[in-house]
C-alpha positions, -999 to 999 in steps of 0.1 A, spaced: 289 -284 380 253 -284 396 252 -244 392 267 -244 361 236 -272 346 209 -247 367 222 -216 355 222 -232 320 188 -244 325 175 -212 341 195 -193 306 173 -211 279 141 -208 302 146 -167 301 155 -167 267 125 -191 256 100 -172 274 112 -138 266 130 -140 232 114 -168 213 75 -150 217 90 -117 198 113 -133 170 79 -155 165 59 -121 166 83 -103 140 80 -132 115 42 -123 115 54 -91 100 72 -107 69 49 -98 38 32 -125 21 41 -109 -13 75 -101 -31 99 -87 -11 126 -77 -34 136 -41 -25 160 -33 -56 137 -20 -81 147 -1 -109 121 27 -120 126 32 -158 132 69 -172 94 74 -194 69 85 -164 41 66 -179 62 36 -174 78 45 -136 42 52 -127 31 13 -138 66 -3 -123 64 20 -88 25 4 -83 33 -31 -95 64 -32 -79 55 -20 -44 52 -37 -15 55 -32 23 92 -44 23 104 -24 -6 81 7 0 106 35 15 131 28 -9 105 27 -37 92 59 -26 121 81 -23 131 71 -62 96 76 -71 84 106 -46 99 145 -39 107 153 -10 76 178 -12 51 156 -22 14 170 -19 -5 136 -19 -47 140 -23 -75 105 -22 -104 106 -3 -93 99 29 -73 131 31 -40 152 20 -9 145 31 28 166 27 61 159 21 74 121 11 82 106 46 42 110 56 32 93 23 63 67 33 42 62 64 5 60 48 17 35 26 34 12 52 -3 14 68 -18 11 41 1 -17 31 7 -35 64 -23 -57 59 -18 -63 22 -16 -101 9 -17 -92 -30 -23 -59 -51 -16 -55 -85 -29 -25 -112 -40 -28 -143 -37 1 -160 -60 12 -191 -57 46 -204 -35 80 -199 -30 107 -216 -5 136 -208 1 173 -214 44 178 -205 49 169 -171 15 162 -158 -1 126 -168 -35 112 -158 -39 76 -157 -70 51 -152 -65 17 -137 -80 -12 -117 -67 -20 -85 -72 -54 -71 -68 -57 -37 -67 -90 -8 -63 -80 26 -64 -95 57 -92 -66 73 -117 -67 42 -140 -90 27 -125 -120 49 -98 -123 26 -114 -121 -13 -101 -99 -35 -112 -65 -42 -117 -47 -75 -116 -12 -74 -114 15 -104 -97 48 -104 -79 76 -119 -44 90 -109 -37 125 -119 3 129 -114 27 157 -121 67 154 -127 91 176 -110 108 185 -145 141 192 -125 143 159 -108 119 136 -125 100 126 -89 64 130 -84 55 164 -69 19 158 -67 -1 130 -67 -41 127 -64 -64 98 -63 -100 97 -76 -119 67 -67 -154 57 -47 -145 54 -14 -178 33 -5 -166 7 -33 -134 3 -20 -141 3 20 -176 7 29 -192 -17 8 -171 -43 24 -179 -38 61 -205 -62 69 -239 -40 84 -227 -6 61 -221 -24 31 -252 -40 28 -265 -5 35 -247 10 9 -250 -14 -13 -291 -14 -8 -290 27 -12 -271 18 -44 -293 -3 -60 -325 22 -49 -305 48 -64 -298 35 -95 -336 23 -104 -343 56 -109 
C-alpha cells in the first residue's frame, strides 16, 4: 500500500512537471480570432477573393488555402516570391501566427476574364508591432484565375513596405517617418 501511495505520488509529480508546462504552452497557440475552419468560398472570384481574406485565420488557413490556391501558385509582395501553394500555406501560418485581428476592406476592382485587380485596406493588430494598436495599411491585389479549376494561379501584392513594417519599429520608424515628412515638403 505504501508503494502503491509513493508511486502514485511520484506519477502526478512526472506528469505535472513534464506534461502540464506543454498542454499550458500549446494553449498559447490557440488564435485569439475565429477559428472556424469550414468556410465556404462562393463561385464569383470577386467575391472568393473578399470571403478567402475575411475569413482567414491561422486555424482555418491550410484548408482555406487549398480551396482558394493552385497547387502552382506563383505568389509576389515585397518581401519576396514564393512557388507552389504549401510554401504560401507556410508564409501565411507565419505571417499569421502573431495575428490578434485583421480584417479588409475592400474598395475598387476591375477585371478583364480571368485576371482581377483589387484595392483594399488592411487593418492589422499584432502582438510584434506597434505594442498592440492596430495597423492601417492600403494596397492593391492583382489576381488571376486558373479558368480550368477556378484557384488562384498567381497572386501579387502592391503595398509600401515602410508603412506596413518599418514605420512601426521604434528607432527606424521615426527615421522613416522623419525622411517622409522632409520628402514630402518638397
Amino acid at each position: 500500500m505504501y508503494l502503491k501511495k509513493k508511486f502514485t505520488s511520484f506519477s502526478k509529480a512526472i506528469f505535472l512537471k513534464s506534461f502540464l508546462p506543454l498542454a499550458i504552452s500549446l494553449l498559447a497557440y490557440i488564435p485569439l480570432v475565429s477559428s472556424s475552419t469550414d468556410v465556404t468560398l462562393p463561385k464569383n472570384p470577386k467575391e472568393r477573393v473578399i470571403k478567402f481574406f475575411n475569413s482567414a485565420n491561422f486555424s482555418n488557413m491550410k484548408s482555406l488555402c487549398e480551396k482558394f490556391y493552385h497547387p502552382n501558385l506563383i505568389f509576389e509582395d515585397p518581401l519576396g516570391t514564393l512557388e507552389g501553394r504549401n510554401e504560401m500555406i507556410k508564409y501565411y501560418l507565419n505571417l499569421y501566427q502573431n495575428v490578434v485581428d485583421i480584417r479588409f476592406d475592400f474598395k475598387d476592382s476591375t477585371s478583364n476574364g480571368n485576371i482581377y485587380m483589387l484595392s483594399w485596406v488592411m487593418y492589422l493588430k499584432t502582438k510584434k508591432l506597434k505594442s498592440g494598436e492596430e495597423i492601417k495599411l492600403e494596397g492593391v491585389s492583382h489576381l488571376k484565375f486558373d479558368p480550368k479549376t477556378g484557384l488562384v494561379i498567381y497572386h501579387r501584392d502592391y503595398f509600401d513596405m515602410g508603412a506596413f513594417i518599418y514605420e512601426h519599429i521604434p528607432v527606424v520608424g521615426s527615421l522613416i517617418r522623419y525622411i517622409k515628412r522632409k520628402l514630402s515638403s518638397h
